[in-house]
N, C-alpha and C positions, 0 to 999 in steps of 0.2 A: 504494500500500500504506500503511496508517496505521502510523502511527509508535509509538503508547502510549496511553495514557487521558487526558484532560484533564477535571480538574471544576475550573470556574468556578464560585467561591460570591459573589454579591454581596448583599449586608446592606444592607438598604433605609437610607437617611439615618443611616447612623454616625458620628458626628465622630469625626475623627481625635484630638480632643482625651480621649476615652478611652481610645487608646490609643499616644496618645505623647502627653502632654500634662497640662495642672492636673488632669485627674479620673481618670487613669489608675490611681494610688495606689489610688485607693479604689471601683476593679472590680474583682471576680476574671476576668480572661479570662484564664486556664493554656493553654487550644489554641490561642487565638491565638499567644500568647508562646512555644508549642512548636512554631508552622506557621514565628513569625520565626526561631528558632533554628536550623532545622531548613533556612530559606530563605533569602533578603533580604530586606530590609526597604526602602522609598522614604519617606524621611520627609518629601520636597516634591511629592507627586503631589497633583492638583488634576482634580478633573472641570470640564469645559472649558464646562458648561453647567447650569443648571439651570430647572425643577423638573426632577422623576420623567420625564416622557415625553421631555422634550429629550435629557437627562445621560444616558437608555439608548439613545437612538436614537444618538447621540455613539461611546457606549461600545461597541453594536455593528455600527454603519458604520466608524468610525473614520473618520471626519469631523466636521471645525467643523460649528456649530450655521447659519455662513452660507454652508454647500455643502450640508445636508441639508434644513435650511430645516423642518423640526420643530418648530418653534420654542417651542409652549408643549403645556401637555396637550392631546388633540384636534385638534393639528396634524396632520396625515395626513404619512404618510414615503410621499415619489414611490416607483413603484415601479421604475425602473428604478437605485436606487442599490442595492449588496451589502451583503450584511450576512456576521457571521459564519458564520450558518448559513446562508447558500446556497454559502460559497466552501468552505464546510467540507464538504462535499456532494461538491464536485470532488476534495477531498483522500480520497475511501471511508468519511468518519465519518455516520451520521446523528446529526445535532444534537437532544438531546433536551432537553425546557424542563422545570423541577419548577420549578412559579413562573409569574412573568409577566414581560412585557417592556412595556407600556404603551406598544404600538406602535400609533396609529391605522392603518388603511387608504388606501391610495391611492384614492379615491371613482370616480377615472376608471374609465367602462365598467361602476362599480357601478348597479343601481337603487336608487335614494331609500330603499326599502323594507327592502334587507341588513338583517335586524338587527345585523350587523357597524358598521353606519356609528351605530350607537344609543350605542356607548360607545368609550372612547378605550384603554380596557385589552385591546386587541387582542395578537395573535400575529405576531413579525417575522419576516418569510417568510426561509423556510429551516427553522425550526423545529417540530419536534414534542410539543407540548403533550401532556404524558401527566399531570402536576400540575395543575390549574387552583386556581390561588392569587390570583386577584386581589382587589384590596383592596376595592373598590365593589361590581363584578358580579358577584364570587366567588359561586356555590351549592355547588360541591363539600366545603367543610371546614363550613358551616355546614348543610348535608344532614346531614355524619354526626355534627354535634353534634344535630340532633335526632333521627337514630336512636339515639342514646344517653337521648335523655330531655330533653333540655333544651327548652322552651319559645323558640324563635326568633323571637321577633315582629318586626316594621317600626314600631315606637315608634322616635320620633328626640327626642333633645337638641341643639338645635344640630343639626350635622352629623354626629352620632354616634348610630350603631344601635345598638339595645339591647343586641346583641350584644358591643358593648364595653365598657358601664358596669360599674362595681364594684358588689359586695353589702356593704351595707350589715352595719357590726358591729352584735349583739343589741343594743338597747337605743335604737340611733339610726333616727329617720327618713329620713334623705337619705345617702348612700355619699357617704365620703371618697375624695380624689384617691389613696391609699395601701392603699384597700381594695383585696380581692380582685378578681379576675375571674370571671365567673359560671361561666368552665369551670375546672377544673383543671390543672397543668403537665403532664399525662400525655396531655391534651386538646388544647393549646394551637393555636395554628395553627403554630409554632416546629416542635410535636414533628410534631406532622399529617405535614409538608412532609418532616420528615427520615425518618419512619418510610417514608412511601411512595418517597422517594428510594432508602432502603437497597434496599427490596424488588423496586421496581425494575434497578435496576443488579446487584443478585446474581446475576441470569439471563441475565446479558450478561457474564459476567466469561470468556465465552471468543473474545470477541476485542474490539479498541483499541473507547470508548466516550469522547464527547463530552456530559458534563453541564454545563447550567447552570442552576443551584440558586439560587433568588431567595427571603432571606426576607425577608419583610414589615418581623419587627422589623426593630428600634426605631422604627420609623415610628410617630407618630402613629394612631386614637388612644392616648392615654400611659395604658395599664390593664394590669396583669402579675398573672398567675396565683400564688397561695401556691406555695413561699416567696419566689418573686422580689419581689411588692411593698413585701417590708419586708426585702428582700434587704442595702440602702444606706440608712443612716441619713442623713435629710437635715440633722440639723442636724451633719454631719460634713464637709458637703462644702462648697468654698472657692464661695462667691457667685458671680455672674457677673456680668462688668465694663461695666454699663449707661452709662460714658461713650463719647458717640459726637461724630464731628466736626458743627459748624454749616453742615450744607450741605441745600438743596434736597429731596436724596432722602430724609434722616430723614424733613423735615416731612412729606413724601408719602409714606412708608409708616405715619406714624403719624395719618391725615388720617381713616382711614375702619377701621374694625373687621378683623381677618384672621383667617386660623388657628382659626377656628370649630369642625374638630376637632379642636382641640390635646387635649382631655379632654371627658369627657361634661360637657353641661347649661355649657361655656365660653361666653359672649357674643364672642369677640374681642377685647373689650377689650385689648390686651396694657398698654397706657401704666396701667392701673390695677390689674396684676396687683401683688400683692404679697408681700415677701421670702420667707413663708413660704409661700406657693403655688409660686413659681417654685422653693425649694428641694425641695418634695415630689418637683414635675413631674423636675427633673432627678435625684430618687434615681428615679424610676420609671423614667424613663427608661434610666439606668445597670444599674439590675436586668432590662429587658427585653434589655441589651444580653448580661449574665453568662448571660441564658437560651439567648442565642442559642451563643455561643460553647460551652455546655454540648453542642450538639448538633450543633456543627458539630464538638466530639471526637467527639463518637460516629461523623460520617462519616470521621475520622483514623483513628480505631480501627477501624473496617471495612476502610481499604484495610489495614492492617498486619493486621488477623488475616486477609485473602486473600490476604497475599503479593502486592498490585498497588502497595504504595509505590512499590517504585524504578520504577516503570515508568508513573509519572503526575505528571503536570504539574500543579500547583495553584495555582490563584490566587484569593486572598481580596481585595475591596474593596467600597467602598460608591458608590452611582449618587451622590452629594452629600452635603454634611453638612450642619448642624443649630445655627442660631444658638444654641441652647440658653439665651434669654433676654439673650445678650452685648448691649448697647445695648436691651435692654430688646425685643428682637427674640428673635421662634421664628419658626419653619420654614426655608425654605431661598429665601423671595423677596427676594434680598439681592444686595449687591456688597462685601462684607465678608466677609473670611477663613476664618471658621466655616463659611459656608455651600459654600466653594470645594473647600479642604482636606479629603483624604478617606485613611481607608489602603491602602495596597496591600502584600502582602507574595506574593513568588510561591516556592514550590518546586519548582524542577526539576529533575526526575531526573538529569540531565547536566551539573547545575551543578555550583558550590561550593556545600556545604551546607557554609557558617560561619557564618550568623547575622550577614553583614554588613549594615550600613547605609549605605542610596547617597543621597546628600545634592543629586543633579542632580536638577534641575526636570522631573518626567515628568509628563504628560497623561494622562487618559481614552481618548484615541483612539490611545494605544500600544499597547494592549490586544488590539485586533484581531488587527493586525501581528504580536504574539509570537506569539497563538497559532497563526495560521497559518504565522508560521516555524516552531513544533514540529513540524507537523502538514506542512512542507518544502512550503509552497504560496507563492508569492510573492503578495504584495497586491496589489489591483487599485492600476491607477495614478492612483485618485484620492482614496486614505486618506491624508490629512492627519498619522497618526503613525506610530511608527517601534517594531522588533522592539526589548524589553528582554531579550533573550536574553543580550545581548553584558555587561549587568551580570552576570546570572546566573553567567555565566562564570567572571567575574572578570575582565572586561578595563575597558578604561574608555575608552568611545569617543570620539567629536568629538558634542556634541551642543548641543542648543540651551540659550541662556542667558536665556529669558523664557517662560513660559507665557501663552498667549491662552485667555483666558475672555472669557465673551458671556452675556447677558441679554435676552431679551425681556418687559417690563415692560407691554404690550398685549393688548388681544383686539377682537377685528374687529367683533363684535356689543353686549358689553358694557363700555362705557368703565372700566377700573380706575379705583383712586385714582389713579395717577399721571398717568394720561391726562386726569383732572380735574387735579387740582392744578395741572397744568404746560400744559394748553389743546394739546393732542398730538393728531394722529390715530391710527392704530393702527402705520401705520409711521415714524414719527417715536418712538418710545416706547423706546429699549434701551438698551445700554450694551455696550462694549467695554472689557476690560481686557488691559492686560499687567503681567504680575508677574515682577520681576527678583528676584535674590535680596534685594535691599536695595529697590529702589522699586519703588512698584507706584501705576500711572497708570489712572487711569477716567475712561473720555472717552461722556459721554451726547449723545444725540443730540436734535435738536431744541431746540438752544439753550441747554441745563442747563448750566450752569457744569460743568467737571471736577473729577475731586479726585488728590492725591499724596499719598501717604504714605511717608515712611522708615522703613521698617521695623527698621532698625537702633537707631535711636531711638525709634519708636514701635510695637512688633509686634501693638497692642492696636487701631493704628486711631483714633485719638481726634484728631490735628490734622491738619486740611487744609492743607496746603504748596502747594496751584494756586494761590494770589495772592498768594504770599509772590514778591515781587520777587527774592529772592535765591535761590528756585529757577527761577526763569523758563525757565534753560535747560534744567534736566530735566525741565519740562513738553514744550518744544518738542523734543528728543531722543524723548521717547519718544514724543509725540503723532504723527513722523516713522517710529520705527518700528513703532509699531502699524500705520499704511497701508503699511506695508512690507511687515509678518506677513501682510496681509489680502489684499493684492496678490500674494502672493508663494504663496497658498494659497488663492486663488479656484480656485472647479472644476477638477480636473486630469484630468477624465477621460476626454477627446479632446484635449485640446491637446498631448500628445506623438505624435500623428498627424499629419503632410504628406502632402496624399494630393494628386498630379501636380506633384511637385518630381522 
């Protein structure tokens, strides 16, 4: 029998630094700060992976990045690991997607042909696509923008369709990074996604329903609808802190062009962006983010004018975050804080709704685990994290004291930069981190030097402590329990079986 409603909302690359952090001042998100009040708040949760297809595959197996082995976009997820929506299936809920999951396919037993194996923004089984939101392959929101009128062509900037470039104010030839978007906010793909969510779920409010609500923003490309574009005055917001430590992986990410659609008509360049560009990008950025949170009251405000508040479980976070030019770095291909740290804030109906803040190190892959303790299912035994119910509570468990994050910095066909720089082959190429609350240890593979940092002293990331002699030993501490973590949380999903003992 199901237990209540559960909607999962996840906001595509949110930093948590919008909303607990230097830029948070100068967002308006009011539903967010009504869903923490109203919830708890986690202000050291961290997605255990990233990009986009790793950090969801993560987020709904509830498994490390080295048990699901998804490793970058168009990694296909095997089919025999669970996800939310297959176990959620056994609890009586069907799992319904507004959004996407940027799930590849498991190819086994597929033909070459699938159009399914053509793109990587697939469907994570269990689930029922009734939104199709995807960011590349999407035709459904940009079908009804041009049933509306809008001219939809395949013109590309960069890596940006035309679809997302700004119009240009009278007068000028070329659209500013601040200009408009060619749709309107009543348009947007933000409101798209919430209107047909609403309409959806009205028709289901007579018995327990499982949403998970995927919106695109703030993701990349960085273009917002009037009045979000000029929503954040850029020259109001505090710069980003482009000192990074002297190690190896700067040189290599800064070795070859990236983030092609960070904005229409971008080159990559990042090492030659400058102060006033990057400050535009991050007010648009932060207006795309107040747009979101605009509609994600609107879904607060639906359960409350239906009377399913108390009787639904909500959790808001983001698949990753978003260097937002920190070391002179955008996107999320990083091993740097920005890109790790994400928010989570959950309400449940059978919590304490005080608006507390839980200061312990949660994961990505805890995620799972709650919601199917809500939903009174026990997780299979090889999801790597653990039910946040017990915060909800109000209790305050035994829990872990480091979070394991993982990167894969490869691809099997086209060599990255890194893979040049550093003479790698494609599995030689990654990095493993543990993040305690004061040190955080990144240990790369194939020969890379490591780095440390004190966070206590440096929470910005700027000096590498691995060859300071006088940390020696907390390199070798944590370097011992990192294979601890990994060893201790290799596949679990026969090994609690003895079968002719």
């Amino acid at each position: 029998m199901a237990r209540g409603n559960i909607l999962f909302i996840t906001v595509d690359q949110l930093s948590a630094d919008l909303i607990d952090g230097a830029l948070a001042a100068h967002v308006p998100t009011p539903n967010i700060d009504r869903l923490a009040n109203q919830g708890v708040s986690f202000a050291n949760h961290f997605t255990v992976t990233v990009p986009c297809g790793p950090a969801r595959a993560s987020l709904l197996t509830g498994l490390y990045a080295m048990n699901h082995r998804s490793v970058r976009n168009g990694a296909p997820l095997a089919r025999h690991h669970a996800t939310i929506g297959t176990e959620m299936r056994k609890a009586g809920y069907e799992p319904l997607l507004f959004g996407y999951t940027d799930t590849t396919p498991d190819p086994t037993g597929m033909d070459p042909e699938d159009p399914d194996l053509s793109i990587y923004e697939g469907v994570a089984p269990g689930f029922r696509e009734l939104v199709e939101m995807r960011l590349e392959a999407g035709l459904e929101w940009p079908a009804w923008l041009r049933s509306r009128g809008h001219d939809i062509g395949r013109e590309f900037a960069g890596k940006v369709p035309d679809l997302f470039r700004p119009v240009a104010a009278s007068g000028h030839n070329l659209p500013r990074i601040t200009d408009p978007a060619i749709y309107s906010a009543e348009e947007s793909d933000t409101a798209y996604l919430t209107n047909r969510t609403i309409q959806a779920l009205d028709v289901r409010r007579n018995r327990p329903w499982f949403a998970h609500v995927t919106y695109i923003r703030p993701h990349p490309p960085l273009v917002a609808p009037a009045p979000f574009n000029t929503m954040v005055d850029p020259a109001t917001l505090p710069a980003p802190n482009r000192a990074s430590p002297d190690h190896p992986f700067v040189n290599a990410w800064f070795s070859a062009p990236s983030n092609a659609g960070l904005y229409w008509g971008f080159d990559g360049d990042c090492a030659a962006m400058t102060g006033e560009t990057a400050a535009q990008l991050r007010a648009v950025y932060c207006g795309l983010t107040a747009e979101v949170d605009r509609h994600i009251g609107r879904l607060l405000d639906w359960l409350d004018e239906t009377g399913q508040t108390e009787n639904t479980l909500v959790i808001l976070t983001s698949d990753h975050g978003e260097m937002l030019g920190d070391k002179g770095m955008w996107g999320k291909e990083s091993v740097f804080e920005s890109a790790y740290r994400v928010p989570l804030v959950i309400r449940d109906p059978a919590g304490k709704a005080d608006g507390r803040r839980i200061e312990a190190l949660t994961e990505s892959v805890d995620l799972a685990p709650t919601i199917l303790a809500f939903a009174r299912r026990e997780p299979p035994p090889a999801m790597d994290g653990h039910s946040l119910l017990p915060f909800t509570a109000g209790d305050n468990p035994d829990w872990r004291d480091a979070a394991f994050l993982e990167i894969d910095l490869a691809h099997p066909e086209h060599p990255t930069r890194f893979q040049q720089a550093w003479s790698l082959g494609a599995n030689r190429c990654h990095a493993s981190i543990l993040r305690e609350a004061r040190w955080k240890y990144v240990h790369f593979a194939g020969g890379v030097a490591p780095m440390l940092f004190d966070l206590a002293a440096d929470p910005n990331e700027t000096i590498d402590l691995a060859g300071d002699p006088a940390c020696a030993g907390e390199v070798s501490r944590l370097a011992h329990k990192l294979i601890d973590r990994m060893t201790e949380r290799r596949d679990r999903r026969l090994t609690g079986i003895a079968i002719g003992d």
